[in-house]
N, C-alpha and C positions, 0 to 999 in steps of 0.2 A: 494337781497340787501346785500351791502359788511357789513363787521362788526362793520366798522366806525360807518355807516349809521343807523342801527339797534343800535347801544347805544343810537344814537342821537333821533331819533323816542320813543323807551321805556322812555326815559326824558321825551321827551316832552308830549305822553300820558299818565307819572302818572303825572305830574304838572296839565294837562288840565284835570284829574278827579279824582284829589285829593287822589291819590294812593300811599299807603306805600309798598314798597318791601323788604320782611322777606326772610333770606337768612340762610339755616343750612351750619354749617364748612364743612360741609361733601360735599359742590356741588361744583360743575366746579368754577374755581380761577377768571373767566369772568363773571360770577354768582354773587361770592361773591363783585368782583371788582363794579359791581352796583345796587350793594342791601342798601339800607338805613338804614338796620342791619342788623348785621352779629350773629351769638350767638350759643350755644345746644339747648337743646330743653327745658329748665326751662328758659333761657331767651328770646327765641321768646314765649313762653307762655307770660310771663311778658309785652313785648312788647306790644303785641297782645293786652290783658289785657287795655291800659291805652294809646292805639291808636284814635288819632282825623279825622283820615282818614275815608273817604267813606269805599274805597276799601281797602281790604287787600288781596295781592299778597303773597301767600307761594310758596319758592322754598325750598322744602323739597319733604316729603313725603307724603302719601296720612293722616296718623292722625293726622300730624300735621296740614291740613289745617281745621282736626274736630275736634281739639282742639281752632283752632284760631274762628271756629265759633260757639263754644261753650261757648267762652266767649265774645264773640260780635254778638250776633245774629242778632242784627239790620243791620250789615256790610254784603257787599259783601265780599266772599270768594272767593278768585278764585286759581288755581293752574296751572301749565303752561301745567300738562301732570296728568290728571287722574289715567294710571297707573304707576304711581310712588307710589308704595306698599311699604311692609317691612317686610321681611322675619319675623321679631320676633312678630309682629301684626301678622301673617297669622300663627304663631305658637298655638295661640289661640283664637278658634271660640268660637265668644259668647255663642252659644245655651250650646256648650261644657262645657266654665266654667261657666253659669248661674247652669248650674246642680251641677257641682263640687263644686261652693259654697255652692249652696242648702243642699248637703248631709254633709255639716261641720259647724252647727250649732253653734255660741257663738264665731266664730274666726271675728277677725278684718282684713276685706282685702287691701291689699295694693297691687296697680295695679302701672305696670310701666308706665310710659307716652307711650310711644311704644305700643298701643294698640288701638284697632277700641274702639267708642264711646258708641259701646254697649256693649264693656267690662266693660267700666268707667261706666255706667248702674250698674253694680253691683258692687260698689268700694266705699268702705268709705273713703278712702286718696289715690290720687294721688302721685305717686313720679318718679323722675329722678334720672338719674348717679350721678348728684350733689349734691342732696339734699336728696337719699334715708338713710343712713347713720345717718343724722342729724334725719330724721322721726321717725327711727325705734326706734334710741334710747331716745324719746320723749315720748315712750309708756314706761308703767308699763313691769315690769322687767317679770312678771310672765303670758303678754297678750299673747291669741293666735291668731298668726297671720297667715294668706295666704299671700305668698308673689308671685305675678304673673308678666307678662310669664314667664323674664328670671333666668333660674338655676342659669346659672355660676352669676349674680350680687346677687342672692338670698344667693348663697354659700357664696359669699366674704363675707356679712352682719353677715351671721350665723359665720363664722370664728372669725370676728372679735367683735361681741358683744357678743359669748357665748349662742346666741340664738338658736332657733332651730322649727323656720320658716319654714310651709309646703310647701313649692316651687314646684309651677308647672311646666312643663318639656321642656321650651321653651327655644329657642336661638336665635342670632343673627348669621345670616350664615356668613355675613363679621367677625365678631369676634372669629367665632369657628375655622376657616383657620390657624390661626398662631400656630405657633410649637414653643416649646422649642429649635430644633434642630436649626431652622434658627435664633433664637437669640441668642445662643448660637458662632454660625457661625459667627453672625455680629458682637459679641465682639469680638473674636477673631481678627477680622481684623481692630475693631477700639477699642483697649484698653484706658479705662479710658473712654468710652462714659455713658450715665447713659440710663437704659431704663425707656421710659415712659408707661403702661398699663392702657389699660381700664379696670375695672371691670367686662364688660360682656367677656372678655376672659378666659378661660378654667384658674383653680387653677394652672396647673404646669405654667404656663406662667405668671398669676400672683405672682409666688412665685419669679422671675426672677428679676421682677421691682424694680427701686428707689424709683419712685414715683407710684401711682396708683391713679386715681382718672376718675372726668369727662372729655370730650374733652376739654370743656373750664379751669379746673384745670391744665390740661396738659400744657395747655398753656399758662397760669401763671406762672406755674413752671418754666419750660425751660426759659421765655422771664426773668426771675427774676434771675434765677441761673446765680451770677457771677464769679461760679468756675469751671466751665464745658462749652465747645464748643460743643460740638457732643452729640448727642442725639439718641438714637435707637425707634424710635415710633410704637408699637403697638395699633393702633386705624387705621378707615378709613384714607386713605391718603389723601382727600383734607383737614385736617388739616393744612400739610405741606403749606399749599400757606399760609394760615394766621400767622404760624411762620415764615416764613422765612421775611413777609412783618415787622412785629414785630420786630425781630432778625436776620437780612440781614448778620453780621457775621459768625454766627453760623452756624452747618451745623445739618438739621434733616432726617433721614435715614428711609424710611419705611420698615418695617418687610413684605416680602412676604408672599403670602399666602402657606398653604401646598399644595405640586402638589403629582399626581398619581407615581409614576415609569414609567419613560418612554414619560411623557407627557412636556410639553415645560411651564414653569412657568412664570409668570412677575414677574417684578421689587415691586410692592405694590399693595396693597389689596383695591380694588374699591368696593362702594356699584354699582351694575350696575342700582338701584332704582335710586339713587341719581341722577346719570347721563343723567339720561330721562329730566333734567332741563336744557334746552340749551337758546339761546338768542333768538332765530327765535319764540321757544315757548313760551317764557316770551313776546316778542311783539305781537303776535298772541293773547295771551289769556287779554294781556290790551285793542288790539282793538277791539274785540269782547266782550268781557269781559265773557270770558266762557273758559274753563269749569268752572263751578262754583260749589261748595261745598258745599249740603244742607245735612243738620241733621233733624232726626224726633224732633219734639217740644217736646215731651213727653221725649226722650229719652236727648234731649239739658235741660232741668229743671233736671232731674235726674243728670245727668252726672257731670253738671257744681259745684256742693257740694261737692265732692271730689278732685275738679283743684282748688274749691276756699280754700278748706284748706288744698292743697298743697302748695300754694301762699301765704297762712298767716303764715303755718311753717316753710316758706321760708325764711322770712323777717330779 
């Protein structure tokens, strides 16, 4: 089936079974181009959240589709490619930190959205890129917190509020790729560009930035900035489609990932998860309606009290 053909088909079986399609920044631009929202991962949570749809279609990753059905249990969950994982979920295994909370008695934990369902099992507050920031500092000055998976956002937090958050030792493998060296490089050859950083990238890289924030702030930033054309982006590169759709003048550059000595690098830093979300598997999994995304009930009641007062601290 050509590609025409295959948009047209995915239309018509979410209209004939009342199908919403959640769409992270981070997939294919043909993805995003017919998803019904586009967002990070605190606003498909939201979405998700206050959805009158039967079905709900995640093209993301594998915990965002255990997050959308953690907060819609009654809905079909479906996802277009089961393994569509995430490096920084896989950095911590539930049994792992069930134990590591267990032995840190009287801390408050805060679990990033990035994680399997049975992390959120043992999570008092839920948070994201966009909203961890505002959480943390919502707590008493003097709480002690766990802050999980990821270091480097755990670090920026500590940096910046003076805290000093036990942070577990996780990363994002897309995020850890970037160098100072290649940003360094790409000012050079574009003076007066501003860099944009994610949080979950490594401190020297964050000290680099204009701005810092989430995908979706980055994108605020840049689409709003009307004293600067050129942008150097350190985050996953399908951002770039949705800037460029925003702000079709402007030009935004993606920071390469780090390469070996010797080895043949690209041009920008792909999640290769992300990419498992193509057209052919989005109409495959609306006409079957599978794979589908089931959470233990036990672990779906636990879970959902720290995504829902992630969402009230949201607000």
């Amino acid at each position: 089936m050509d590609k025409s053909k295959l948009i047209a088909e995915i239309r018509r079986l979410k209209q004939e079974k009342n199908a919403v399609i959640l769409a992270h920044y981070y997939t294919l631009g043909e993805i995003q181009d017919i998803a019904d929202f586009v967002g990070d991962s605190l606003a498909l949570a939201q979405q998700a959240a206050r959805s009158t749809a039967d079905i709900i279609v995640m093209c993301g990753v594998h915990f965002m589709g255990e997050t959308c059905k953690i907060l819609c249990p009654d809905k079909k969950v479906l996802v277009p490619d089961l393994e569509a994982g995430c490096s920084l979920a896989n950095s911590c295994p539930a049994d792992e930190f069930g134990k590591f909370v267990k032995a840190h008695p009287g801390y408050t934990v805060l679990s990033y959205v990035n994680t399997t369902a049975a992390v959120k099992y043992y999570t008092d507050i839920v948070v994201t890129s966009g909203n961890a920031l505002k959480i943390v500092n919502s707590l008493p000055k003097d709480e002690k917190i766990i802050f999980a998976p990821d270091r480097n956002l755990g670090g920026y937090i500590n940096a910046v509020t003076g805290r000093n958050m036990l942070l577990w030792d996780g990363a994002c493998h897309v995020h850890e790729q970037f160098s100072t060296e290649a940003i360094l490089k790409l000012k050079a050859e574009h003076p007066g560009a501003k860099v944009l950083v994610h949080p979950e990238c490594k401190r020297p890289v964050v000290l680099l930035a204009d701005k810092v924030g989430s995908t979706a702030v980055l994108l605020q930033y840049a689409v709003a900035d009307t004293e600067c054309n050129d942008f150097i982006v350190a985050t996953e590169s399908g951002i770039l489609h949705e800037m460029q759709k925003q702000a079709p003048h402007k030009n935004f550059i993606p920071v390469p990932p780090e390469v070996s000595e010797g080895s043949v690098g690209c041009s920008c830093n792909e999640c290769a998860y992300m990419r498992l979300n193509t057209l052919q598997k989005l109409y495959d999994c609306l006409l079957n309606e599978k794979p589908e995304i089931e959470v233990d009930p036990a672990i779906i009641e636990r879970a959902k009290l720290p995504i829902d007062r992630m969402l009230e601290l949201s607000k």
